[in-house]
C-alpha positions as CSV (number, residue, x, y, z in Angstrom):
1,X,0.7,-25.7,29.2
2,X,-1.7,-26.6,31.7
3,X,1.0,-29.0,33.5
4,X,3.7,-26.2,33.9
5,X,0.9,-23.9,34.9
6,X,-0.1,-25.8,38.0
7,X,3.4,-26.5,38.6
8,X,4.1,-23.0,38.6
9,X,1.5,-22.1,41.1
10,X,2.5,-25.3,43.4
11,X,5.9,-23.5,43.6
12,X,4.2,-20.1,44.3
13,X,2.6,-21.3,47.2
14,X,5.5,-22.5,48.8
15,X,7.2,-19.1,48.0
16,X,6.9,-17.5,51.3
17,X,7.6,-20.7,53.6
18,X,10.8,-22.1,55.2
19,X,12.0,-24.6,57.7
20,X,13.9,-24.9,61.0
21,X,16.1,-28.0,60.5
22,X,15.5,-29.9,63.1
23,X,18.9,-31.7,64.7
24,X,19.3,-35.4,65.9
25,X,18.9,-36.0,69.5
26,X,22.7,-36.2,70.3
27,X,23.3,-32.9,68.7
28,X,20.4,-31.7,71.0
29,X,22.4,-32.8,74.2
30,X,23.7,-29.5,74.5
31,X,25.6,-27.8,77.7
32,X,24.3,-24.6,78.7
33,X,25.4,-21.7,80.4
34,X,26.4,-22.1,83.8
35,X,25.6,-26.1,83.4
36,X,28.6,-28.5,84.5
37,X,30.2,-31.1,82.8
38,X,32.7,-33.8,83.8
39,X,35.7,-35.0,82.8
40,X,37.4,-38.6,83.5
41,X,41.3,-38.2,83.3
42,X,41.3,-41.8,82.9
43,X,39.0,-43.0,80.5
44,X,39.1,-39.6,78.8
45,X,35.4,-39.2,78.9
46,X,33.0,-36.7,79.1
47,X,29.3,-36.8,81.1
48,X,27.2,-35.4,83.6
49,X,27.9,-37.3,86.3
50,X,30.4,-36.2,88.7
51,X,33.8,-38.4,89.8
52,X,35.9,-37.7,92.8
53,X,38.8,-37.5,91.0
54,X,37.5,-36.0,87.5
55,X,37.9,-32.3,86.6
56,X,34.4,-30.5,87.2
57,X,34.0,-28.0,84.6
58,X,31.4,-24.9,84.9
59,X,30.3,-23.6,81.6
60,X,30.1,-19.5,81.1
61,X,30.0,-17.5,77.7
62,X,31.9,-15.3,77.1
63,X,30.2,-11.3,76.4
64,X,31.1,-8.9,73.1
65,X,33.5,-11.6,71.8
66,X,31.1,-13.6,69.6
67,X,29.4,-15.8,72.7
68,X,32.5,-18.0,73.2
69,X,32.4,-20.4,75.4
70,X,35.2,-21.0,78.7
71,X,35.3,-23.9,81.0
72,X,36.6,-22.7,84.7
73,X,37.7,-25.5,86.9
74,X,39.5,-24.8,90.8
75,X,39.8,-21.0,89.7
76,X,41.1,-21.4,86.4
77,X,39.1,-20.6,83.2
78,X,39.9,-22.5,79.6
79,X,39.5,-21.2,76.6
80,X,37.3,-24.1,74.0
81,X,37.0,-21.9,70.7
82,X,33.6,-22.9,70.0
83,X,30.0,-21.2,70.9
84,X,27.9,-24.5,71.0
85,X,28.6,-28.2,72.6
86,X,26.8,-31.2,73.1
87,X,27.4,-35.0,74.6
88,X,27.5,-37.9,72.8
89,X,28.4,-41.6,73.6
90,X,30.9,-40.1,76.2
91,X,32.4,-37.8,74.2
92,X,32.2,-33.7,74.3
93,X,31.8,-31.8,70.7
94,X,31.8,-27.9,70.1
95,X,30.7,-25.9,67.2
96,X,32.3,-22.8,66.0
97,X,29.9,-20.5,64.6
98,X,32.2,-18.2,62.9
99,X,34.4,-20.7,61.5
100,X,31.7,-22.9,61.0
101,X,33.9,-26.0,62.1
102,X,33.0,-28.8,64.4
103,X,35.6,-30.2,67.3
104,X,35.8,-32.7,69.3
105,X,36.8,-31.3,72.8
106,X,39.4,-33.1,74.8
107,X,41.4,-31.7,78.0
108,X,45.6,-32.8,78.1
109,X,45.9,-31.4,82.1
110,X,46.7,-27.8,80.8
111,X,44.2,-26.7,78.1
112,X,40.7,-28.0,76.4
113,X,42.3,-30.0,73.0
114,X,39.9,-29.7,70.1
115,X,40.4,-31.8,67.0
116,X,38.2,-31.1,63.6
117,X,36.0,-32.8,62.6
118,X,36.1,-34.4,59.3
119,X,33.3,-33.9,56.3
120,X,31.6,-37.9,56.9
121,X,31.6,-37.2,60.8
122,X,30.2,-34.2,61.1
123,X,27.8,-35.9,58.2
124,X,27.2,-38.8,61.2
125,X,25.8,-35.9,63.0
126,X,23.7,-34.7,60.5
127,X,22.5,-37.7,58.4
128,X,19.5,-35.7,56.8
129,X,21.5,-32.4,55.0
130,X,23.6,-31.9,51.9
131,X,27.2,-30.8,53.3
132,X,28.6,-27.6,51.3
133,X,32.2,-27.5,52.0
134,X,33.6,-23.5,51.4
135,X,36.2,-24.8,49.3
136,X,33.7,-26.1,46.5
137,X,32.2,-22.8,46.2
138,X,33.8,-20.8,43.0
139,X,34.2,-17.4,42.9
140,X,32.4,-17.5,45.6
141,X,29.0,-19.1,44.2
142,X,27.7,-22.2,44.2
143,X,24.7,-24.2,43.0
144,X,22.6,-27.0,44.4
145,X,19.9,-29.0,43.1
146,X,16.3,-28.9,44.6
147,X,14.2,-32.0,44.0
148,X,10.6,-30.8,42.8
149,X,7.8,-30.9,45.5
150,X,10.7,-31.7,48.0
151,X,12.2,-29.8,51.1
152,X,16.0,-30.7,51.8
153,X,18.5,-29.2,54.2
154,X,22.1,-27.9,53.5
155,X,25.0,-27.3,55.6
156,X,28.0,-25.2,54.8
157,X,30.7,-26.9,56.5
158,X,34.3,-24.6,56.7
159,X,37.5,-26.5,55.2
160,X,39.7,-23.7,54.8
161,X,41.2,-20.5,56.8
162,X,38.3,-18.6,56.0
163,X,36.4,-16.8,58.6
164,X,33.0,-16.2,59.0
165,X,32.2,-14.1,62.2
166,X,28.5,-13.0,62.4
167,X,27.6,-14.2,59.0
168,X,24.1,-14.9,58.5
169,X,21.4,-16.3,55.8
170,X,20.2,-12.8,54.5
171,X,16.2,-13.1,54.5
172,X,15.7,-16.1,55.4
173,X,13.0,-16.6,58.3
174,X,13.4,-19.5,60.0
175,X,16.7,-19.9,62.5
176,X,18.3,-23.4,62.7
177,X,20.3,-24.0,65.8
178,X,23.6,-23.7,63.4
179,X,23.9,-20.7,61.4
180,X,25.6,-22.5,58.7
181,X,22.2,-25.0,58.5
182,X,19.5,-23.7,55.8
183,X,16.5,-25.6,54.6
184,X,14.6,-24.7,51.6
185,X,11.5,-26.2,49.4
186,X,11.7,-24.0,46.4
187,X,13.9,-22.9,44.1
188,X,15.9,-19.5,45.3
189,X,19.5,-17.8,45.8
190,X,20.5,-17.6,49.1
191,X,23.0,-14.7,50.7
192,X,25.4,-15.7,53.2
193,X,26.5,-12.1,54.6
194,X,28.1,-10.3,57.3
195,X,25.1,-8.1,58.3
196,X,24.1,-8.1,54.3
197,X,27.6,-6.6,53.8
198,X,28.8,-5.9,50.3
199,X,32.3,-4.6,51.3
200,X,35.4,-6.4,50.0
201,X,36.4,-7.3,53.6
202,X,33.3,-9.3,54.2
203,X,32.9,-11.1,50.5
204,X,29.6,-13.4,50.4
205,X,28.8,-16.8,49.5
206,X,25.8,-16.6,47.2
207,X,24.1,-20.3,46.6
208,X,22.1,-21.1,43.8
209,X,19.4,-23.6,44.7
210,X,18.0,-24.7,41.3
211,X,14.9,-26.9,40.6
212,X,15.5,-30.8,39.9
213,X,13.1,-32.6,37.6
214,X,12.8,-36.7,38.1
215,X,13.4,-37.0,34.4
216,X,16.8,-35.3,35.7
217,X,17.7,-37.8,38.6
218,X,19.0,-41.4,38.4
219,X,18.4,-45.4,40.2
220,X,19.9,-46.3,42.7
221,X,21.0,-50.1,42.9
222,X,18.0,-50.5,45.5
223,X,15.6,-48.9,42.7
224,X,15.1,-45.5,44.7
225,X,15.8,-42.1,43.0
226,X,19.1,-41.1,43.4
227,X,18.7,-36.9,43.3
């Protein structure tokens, strides 16, 4: 008794808190508003450093049409379908934060290209968080497990034709950089909502984050809990 007592206030104390995920460094390489970016026609690379005969794009985003991003280039602005993008290793990825799908962002001489990213390489992104993918969710719930005394990080990661515009964690504190990023150290059910909606046209994802014991988890082949 004593045992589940102190666990019980353990958990209590932790009842108010929650964290910011924080993103790899790569992912952090972001291009901002009115920032340029480059684009080499010939080795099909991205960067910041400009070539003579590369296509110089200005960023700008877009107002009242959910913060969408457009490359302009000699006069001529392109549309990218995504609201956030960063550089890695010579190459340009976007995020869409109302589909909540992750491109990588070419150009073919007429229009930015974007190709989806799959489940393991937007997981190379984000090595640290438990992927979600929509179409595991039934009847639109969904439950996770929560090692005890630990903090962990989910993503909800879009692999159907769902959309998701302006859809938020309902009460939960602490912004990540992705709105489809939450991180939690207790036990809880989290509301993913169109401005707490409860209409039909706006259903929500509901995610049950229940406790997991160690008596509950299993070894690994290198001897380290598997949870």
């Amino acid at each position: 008794m004593k045992k589940f007592l102190l666990l019980m206030l353990c958990v209590l104390s932790f009842a108010g808190a929650a964290f910011a995920y924080e993103c790899e460094v790569s992912v952090l390489n972001s291009i901002n508003d009115k920032q340029i970016i480059d684009y080499n026609p010939k080795t099909k690379t991205w960067s910041r450093n400009l070539g003579l005969q590369d296509y110089v794009f200005t960023k700008t985003i877009t107002v009242g049409t959910g913060s969408f991003t457009e490359f302009t280039y000699n006069g001529k602005t392109y549309d990218t379908n995504t609201t956030y993008e960063f550089l890695s290793d010579g190459r340009l990825y976007g995020y869409n934060a109302h589909q909540l799908k992750f491109f990588e962002l070419g150009f073919d001489g007429s229009g930015i290209t974007g190709r989806e990213l799959t489940k393991e390489e937007v997981q190379n992104f984000f090595p640290d968080a438990k992927i979600i993918m929509v179409s595991e969710f039934k009847d639109n719930e969904i439950e996770v497990d929560l090692p005890i005394f630990h903090k962990k990080a989910f993503m909800i990661l879009n692999d159907t034709d769902r959309d998701f515009y302006k859809y938020q964690f309902e009460y939960y504190k602490r912004r990540s950089l992705f709105n489809n990023i939450f991180e939690v150290n207790f036990p809880r059910i989290l509301i993913y909502s169109h401005f707490k909606s409860r209409d039909e046209l706006f259903p929500i994802l509901r995610i049950k984050v229940k406790p997991l014991f160690h008596f509950d988890a299993e070894y690994g082949p290198d001897n380290q809990l598997r949870f």
